[in-house]
N, C-alpha and C positions, 0 to 999 in steps of 0.2 A: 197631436201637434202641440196644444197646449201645454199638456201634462212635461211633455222633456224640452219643451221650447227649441224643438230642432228646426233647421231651417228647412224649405221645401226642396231644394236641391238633395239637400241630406236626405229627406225622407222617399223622395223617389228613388235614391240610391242602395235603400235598404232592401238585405236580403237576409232570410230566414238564419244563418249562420252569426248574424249582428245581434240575435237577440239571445241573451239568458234569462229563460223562464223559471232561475230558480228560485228559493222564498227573497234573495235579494235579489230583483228583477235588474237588470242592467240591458242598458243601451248601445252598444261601441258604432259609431259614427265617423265617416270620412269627411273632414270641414273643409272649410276652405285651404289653400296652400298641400292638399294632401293631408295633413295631419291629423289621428285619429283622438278623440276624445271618448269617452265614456260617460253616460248619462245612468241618473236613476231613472225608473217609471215606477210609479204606486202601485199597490194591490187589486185597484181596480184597471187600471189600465193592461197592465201585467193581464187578468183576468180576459180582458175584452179582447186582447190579442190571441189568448189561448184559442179561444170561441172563434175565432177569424180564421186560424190556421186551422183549427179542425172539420171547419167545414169546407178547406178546401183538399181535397185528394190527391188532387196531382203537385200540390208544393212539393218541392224539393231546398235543402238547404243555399241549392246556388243561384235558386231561380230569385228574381223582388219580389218582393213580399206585399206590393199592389199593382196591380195589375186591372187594367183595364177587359170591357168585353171580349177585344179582339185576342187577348191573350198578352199583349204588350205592356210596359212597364206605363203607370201611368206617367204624366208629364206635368208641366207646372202648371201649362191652362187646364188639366184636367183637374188636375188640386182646387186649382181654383174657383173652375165652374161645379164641383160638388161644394165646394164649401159654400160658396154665393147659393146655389139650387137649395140649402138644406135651412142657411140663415135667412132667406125673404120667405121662405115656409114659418120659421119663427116667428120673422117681423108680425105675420099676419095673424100668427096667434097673439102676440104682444099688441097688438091695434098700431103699429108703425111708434110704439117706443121705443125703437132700438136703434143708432149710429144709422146713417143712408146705405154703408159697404159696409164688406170686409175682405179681406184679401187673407194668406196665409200667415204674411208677418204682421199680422194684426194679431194674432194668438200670440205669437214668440214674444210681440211687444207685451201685450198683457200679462203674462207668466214673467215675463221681468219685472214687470213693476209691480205686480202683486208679490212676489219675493220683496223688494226692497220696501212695501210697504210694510211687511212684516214685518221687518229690521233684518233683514240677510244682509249681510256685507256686499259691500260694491264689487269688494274680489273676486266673493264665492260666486255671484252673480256673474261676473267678467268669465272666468272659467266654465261656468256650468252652459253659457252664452255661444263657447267658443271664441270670446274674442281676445284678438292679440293685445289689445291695449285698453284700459279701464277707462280712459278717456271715450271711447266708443260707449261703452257700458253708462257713462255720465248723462247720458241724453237722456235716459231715462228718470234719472234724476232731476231733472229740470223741469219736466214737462207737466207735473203734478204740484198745484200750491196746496195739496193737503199736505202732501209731505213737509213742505216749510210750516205748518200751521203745526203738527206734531212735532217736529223738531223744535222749535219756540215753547211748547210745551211741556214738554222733557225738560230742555236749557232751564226754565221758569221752577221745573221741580226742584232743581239742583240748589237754587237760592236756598241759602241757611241765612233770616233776618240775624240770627243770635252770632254770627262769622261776620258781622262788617266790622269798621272800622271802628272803633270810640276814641274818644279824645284821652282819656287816659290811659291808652295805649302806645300814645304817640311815640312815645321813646325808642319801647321795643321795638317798635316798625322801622322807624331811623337805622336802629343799628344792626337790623335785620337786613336791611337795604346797602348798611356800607360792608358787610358783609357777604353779600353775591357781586359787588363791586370789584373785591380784591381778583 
């Protein structure tokens, strides 16, 4: 879930025929509104799916591609209660350093903002997210003051002392100035 920051809807919806296992692993997902998107997945993820589907026999390309005991597609409390069941087994290895929950779009959130903290564009981000509007995608942006602490830092790079202003330049600036005026 991480790895392609799909949503849990999306991923219960998946079925054997939505994956290309080839060296350029791809995703194709139904989002919200109907609309299909297309995701990367890494070499490792790509890999851990392979291992997934070969051990099970009876997949077929139409059947989903998680599936609970009973035979049935898993459902979103299912997502949930294995993800909760596998991160308090963490916690306990961490000594309880780690957030109180998690839920599934706690990954998609994460995977968003560790892009944007990389510097990914808010777009690509927007797109790769599914969402119809960048404004949606902005949340993420907001909710980390590292990222204002690096952007200030960047900005701070850009200063050139040797580009300000000097007094015996004053001229040129003048008629630099009455010249974007016309």
């Amino acid at each position: 879930m991480y790895d392609s920051g799909i949503r849990v809807q999306e991923l219960i919806q998946l079925r054997l025929f939505n994956l290309s296992l080839s060296e350029k692993t791809l995703l194709t997902v139904t989002r919200k509104g109907n609309k299909v998107r297309t995701l990367p997945l890494s070499s490792k993820t790509a890999e851990l799916l392979r291992r997934y589907i070969e051990q099970d026999s009876e997949i077929t390309s139409e059947r989903f591609l998680f599936i609970n005991r009973s035979g049935k597609p898993l459902t979103r409390a299912g997502i949930g209660y294995i993800l909760t069941k596998y991160f308090n087994l963490l916690k306990e290895t961490f000594d309880g350093h780690l957030p109180g929950k998690i839920s599934p779009h706690t990954l998609r959130h994460s995977k968003a903002t560790h892009l944007l903290y990389e510097g990914v564009n808010l777009i690509y981000i927007r797109d790769f997210l599914g969402h119809s509007s960048v404004v949606t995608t902005e949340i993420y942006a907001s909710t980390n003051p590292e990222f204002l602490r690096k952007a200030f830092e960047t900005a701070d790079d850009l200063i050139n002392p040797s580009t300000y202003y000097r007094p015996e330049k004053k001229m040129e600036l003048i008629e630099f100035l009455k010249q974007i005026r016309k």
